[in-house]
NUTORGU-858986 format. One record per residue: x, y, z of N, C-alpha, C in turn; residue in one letter. Coordinates in Angstrom, 1 decimal, m for minus. Layout:
# NUTORGU-858986
[[X, Y, Z], [X, Y, Z], [X, Y, Z], "a"]
...
This chain:
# NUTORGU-858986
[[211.5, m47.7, m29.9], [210.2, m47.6, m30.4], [209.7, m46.2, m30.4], "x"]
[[209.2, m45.7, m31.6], [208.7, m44.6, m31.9], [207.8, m44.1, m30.4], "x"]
[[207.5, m42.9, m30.4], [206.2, m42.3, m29.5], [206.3, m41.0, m30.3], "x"]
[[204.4, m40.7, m30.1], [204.2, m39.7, m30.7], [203.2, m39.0, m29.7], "x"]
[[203.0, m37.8, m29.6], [202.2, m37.1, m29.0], [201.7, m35.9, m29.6], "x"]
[[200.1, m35.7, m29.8], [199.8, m34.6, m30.2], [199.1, m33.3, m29.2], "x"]
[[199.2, m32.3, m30.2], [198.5, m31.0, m29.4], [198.0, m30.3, m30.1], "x"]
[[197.4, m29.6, m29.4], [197.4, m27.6, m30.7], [195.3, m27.9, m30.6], "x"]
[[194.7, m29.0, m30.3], [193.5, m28.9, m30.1], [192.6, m27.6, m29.7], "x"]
[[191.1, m28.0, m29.4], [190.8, m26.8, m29.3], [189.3, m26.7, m29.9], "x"]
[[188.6, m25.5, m29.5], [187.1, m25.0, m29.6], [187.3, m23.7, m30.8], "x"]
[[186.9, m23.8, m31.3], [186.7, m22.9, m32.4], [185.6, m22.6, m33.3], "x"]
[[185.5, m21.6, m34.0], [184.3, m21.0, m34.0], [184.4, m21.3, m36.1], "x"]
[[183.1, m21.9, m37.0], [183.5, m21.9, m38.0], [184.0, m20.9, m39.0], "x"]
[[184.9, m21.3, m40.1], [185.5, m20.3, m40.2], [187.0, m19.8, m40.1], "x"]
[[187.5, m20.3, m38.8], [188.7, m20.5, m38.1], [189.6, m20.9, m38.2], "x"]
[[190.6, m21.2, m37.7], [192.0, m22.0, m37.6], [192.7, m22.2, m36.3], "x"]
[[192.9, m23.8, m37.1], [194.0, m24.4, m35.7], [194.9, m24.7, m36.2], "x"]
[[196.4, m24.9, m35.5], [197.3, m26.0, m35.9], [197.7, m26.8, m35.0], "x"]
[[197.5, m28.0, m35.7], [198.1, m29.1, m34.6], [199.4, m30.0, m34.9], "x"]
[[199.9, m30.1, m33.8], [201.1, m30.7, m33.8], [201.0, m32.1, m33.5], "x"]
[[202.7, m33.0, m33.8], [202.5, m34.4, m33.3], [204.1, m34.5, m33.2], "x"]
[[204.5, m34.7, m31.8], [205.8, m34.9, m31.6], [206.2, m35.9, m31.6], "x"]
[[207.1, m36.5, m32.4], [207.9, m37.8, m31.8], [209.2, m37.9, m31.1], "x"]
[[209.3, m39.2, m30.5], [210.4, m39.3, m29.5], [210.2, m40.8, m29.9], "x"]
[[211.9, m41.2, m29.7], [212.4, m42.5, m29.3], [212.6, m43.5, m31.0], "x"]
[[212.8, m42.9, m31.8], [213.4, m43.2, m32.7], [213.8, m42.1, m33.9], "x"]
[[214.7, m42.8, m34.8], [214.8, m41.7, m35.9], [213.4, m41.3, m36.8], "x"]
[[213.2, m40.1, m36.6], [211.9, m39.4, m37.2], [212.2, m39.4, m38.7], "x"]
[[212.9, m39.2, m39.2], [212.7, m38.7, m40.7], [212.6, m40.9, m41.2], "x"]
[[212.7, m41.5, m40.6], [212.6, m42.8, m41.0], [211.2, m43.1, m41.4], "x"]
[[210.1, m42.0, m40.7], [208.6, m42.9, m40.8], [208.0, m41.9, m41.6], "x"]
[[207.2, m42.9, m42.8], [206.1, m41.9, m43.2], [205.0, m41.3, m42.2], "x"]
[[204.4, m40.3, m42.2], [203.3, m39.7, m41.0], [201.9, m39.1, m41.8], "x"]
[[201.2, m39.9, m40.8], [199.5, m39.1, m41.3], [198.6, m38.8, m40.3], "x"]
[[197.4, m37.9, m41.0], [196.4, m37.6, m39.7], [195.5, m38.6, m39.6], "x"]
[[194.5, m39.3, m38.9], [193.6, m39.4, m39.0], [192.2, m38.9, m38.3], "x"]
[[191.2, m39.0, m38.1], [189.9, m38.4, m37.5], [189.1, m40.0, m37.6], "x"]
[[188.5, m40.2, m36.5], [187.1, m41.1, m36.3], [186.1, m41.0, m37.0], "x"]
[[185.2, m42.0, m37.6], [184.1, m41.6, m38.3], [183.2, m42.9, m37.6], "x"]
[[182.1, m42.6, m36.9], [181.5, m43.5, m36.6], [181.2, m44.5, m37.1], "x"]
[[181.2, m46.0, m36.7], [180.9, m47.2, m37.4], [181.4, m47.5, m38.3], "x"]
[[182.5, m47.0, m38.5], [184.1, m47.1, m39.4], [185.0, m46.9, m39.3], "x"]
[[185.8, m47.2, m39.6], [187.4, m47.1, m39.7], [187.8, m45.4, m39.6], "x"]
[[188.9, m45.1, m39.1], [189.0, m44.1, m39.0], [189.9, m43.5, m40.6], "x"]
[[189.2, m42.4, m40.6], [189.3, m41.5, m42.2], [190.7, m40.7, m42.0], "x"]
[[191.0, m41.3, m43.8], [192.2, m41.0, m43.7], [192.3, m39.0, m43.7], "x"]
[[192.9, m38.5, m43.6], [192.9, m36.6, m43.4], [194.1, m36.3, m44.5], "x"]
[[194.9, m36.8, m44.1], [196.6, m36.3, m45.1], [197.4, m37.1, m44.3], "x"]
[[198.6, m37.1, m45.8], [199.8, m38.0, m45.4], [201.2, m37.0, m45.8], "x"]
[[202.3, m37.8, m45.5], [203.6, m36.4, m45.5], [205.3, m37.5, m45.9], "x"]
[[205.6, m37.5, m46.9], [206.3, m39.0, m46.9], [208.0, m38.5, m46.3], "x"]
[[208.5, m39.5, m45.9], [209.8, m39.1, m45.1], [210.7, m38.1, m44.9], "x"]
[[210.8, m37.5, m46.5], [211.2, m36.3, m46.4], [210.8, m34.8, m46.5], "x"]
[[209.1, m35.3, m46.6], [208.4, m34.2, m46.7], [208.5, m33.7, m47.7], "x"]
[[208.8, m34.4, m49.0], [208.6, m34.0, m50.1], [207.0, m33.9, m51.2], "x"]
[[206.4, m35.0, m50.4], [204.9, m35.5, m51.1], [204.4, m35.1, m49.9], "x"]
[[203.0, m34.8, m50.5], [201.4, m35.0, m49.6], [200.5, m35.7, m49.9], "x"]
[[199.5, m35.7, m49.4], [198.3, m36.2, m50.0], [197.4, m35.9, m49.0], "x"]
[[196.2, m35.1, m49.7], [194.9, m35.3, m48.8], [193.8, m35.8, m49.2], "x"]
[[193.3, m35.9, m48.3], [191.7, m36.5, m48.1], [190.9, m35.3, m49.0], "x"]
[[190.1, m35.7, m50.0], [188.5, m35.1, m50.4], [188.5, m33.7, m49.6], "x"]
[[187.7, m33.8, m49.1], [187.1, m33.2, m47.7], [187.8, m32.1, m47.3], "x"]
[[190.0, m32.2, m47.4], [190.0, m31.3, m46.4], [190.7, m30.2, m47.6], "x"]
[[190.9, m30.7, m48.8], [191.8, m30.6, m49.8], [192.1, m29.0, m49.7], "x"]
[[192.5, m28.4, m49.8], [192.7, m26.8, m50.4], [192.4, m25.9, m48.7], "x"]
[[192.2, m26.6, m47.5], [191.6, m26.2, m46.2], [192.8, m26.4, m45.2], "x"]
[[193.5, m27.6, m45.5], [194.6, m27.9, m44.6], [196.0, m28.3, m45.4], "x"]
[[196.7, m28.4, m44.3], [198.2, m28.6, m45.0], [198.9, m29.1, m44.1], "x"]
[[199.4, m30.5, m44.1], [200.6, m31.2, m43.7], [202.0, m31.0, m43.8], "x"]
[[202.7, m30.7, m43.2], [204.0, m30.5, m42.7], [205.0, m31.1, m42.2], "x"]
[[206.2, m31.0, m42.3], [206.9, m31.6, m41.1], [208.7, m30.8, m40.9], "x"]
[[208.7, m31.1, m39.7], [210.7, m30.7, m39.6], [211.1, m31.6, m38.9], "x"]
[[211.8, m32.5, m39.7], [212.6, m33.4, m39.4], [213.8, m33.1, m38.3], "x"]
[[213.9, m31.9, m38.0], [215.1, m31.2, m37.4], [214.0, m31.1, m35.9], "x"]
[[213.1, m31.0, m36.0], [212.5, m31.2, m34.8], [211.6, m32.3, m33.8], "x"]
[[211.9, m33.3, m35.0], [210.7, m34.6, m34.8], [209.2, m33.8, m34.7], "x"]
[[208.9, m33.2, m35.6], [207.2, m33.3, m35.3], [206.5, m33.3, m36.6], "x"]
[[205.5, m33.4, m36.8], [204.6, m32.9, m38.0], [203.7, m32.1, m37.6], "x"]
[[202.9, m31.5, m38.2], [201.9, m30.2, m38.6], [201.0, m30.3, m39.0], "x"]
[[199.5, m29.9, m39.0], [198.5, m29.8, m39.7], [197.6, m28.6, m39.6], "x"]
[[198.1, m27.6, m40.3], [197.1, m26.5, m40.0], [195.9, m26.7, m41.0], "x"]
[[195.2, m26.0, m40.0], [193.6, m26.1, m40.8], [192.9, m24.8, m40.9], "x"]
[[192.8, m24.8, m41.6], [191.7, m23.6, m42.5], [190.5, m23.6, m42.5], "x"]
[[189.4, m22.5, m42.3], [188.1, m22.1, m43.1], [187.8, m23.9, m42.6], "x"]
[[188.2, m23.7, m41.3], [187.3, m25.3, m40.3], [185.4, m25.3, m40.7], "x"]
[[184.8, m26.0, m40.3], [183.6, m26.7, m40.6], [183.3, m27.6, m39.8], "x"]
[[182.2, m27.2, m39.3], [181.8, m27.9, m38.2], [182.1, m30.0, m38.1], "x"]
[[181.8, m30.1, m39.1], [181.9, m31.4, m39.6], [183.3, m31.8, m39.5], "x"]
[[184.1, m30.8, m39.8], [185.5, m31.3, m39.1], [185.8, m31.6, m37.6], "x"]
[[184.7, m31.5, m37.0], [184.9, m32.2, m35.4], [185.6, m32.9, m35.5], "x"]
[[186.1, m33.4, m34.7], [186.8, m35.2, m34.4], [188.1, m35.3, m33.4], "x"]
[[188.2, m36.5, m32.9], [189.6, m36.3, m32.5], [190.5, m36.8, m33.5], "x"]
[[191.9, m36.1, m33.7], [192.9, m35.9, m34.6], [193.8, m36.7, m34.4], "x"]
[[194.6, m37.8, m34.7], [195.5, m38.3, m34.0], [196.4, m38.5, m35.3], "x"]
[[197.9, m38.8, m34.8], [198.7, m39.1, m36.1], [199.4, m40.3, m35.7], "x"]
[[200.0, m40.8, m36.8], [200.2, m42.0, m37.0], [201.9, m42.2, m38.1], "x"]
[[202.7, m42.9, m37.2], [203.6, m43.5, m38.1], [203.9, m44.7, m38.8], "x"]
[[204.4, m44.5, m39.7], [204.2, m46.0, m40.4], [206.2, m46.1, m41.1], "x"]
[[207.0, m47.0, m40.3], [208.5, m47.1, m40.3], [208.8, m47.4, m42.1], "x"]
[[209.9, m46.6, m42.6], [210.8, m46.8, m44.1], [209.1, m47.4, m45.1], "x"]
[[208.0, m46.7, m44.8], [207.1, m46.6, m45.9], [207.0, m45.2, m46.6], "x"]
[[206.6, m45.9, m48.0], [206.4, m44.7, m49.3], [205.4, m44.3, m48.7], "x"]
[[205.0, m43.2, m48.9], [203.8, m42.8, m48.7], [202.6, m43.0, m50.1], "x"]
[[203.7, m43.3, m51.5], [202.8, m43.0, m52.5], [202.4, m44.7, m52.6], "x"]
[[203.0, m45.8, m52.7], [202.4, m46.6, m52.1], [201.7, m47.5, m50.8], "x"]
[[201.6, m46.5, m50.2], [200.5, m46.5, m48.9], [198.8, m46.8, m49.6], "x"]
[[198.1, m46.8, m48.6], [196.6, m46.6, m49.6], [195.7, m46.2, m48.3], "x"]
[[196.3, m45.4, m47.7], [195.6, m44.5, m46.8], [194.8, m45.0, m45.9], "x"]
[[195.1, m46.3, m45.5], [194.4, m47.1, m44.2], [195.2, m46.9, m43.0], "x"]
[[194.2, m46.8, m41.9], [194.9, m46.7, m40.5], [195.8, m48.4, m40.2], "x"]
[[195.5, m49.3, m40.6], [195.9, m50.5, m40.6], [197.8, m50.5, m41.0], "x"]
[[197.8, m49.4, m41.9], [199.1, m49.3, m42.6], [200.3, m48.5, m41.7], "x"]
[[199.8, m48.0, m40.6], [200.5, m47.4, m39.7], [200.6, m48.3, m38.1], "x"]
[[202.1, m48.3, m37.8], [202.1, m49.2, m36.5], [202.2, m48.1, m35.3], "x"]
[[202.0, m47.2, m35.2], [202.3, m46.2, m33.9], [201.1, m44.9, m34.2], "x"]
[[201.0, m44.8, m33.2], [199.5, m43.5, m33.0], [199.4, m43.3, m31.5], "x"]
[[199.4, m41.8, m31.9], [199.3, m41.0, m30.5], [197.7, m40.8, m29.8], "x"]
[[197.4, m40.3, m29.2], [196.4, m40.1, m28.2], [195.4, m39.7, m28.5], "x"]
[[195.4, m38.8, m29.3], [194.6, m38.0, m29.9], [194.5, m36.4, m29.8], "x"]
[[194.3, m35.4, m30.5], [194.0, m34.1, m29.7], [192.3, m33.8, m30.4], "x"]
[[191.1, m33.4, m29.2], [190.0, m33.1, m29.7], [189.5, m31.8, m30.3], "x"]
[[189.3, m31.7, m32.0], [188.9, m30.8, m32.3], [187.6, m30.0, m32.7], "x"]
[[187.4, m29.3, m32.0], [186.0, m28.9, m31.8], [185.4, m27.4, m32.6], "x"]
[[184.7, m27.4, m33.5], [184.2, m26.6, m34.6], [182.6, m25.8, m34.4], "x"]
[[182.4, m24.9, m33.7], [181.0, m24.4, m33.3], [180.6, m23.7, m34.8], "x"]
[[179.7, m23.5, m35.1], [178.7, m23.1, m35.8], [177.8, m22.3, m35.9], "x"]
């Protein structure tokens, strides 16, 4: 069974940059599609970007489009999310998510579509 663990969290000032990571352990990694997600009160948690097995496709969210960028090295089990020109409104905690031998391009960007998610890392955006 998959496990994933993130990091790279953090206080920062608008403006700024973080990168966060999300390690996996305990299965073959290049098998799962992977994404970020962020909490939105009184809803489902919002999708951020997706990264499909071989890290050939992306896709982001509205919001973070042209600001962040999803990654991955298969040769290392992790994925990536650096973030750019952050915004306060990008608070949230970050968590990623795998979803086993799924396309990413027929996904539809719900947290429901992913069976494994890590802990979360809290990212915090001052103003």
């Amino acid at each position: 069974q998959l496990q994933v663990v993130e990091s790279g969290g953090g206080l920062v000032q608008a403006g700024g940059s973080l990168r966060l990571s999300c390690a996996a352990s305990g299965h073959t990694f290049s098998s799962y599609a992977m994404g970020w997600f962020r909490p939105v009160p009184g809803k489902e948690s919002e999708f951020v970007a997706d990264i499909s097995r071989s890290g050939g496709t992306t896709r982001y969210a509205d919001s973070v489009k042209g600001r962040f960028t999803i990654s991955r090295d298969n040769s290392k089990n992790t994925v990536y999310l650096q973030m750019n020109s952050l915004k306060p409104e990008d608070t949230a905690v970050y968590s990623c998510a795998a979803a086993l031998w799924r396309d990413t391009q027929s996904m539809g960007r719900k947290p429901d579509e992913y069976g494994y998610w890590g802990q979360g890392t809290q990212v915090t955006v001052s103003s």
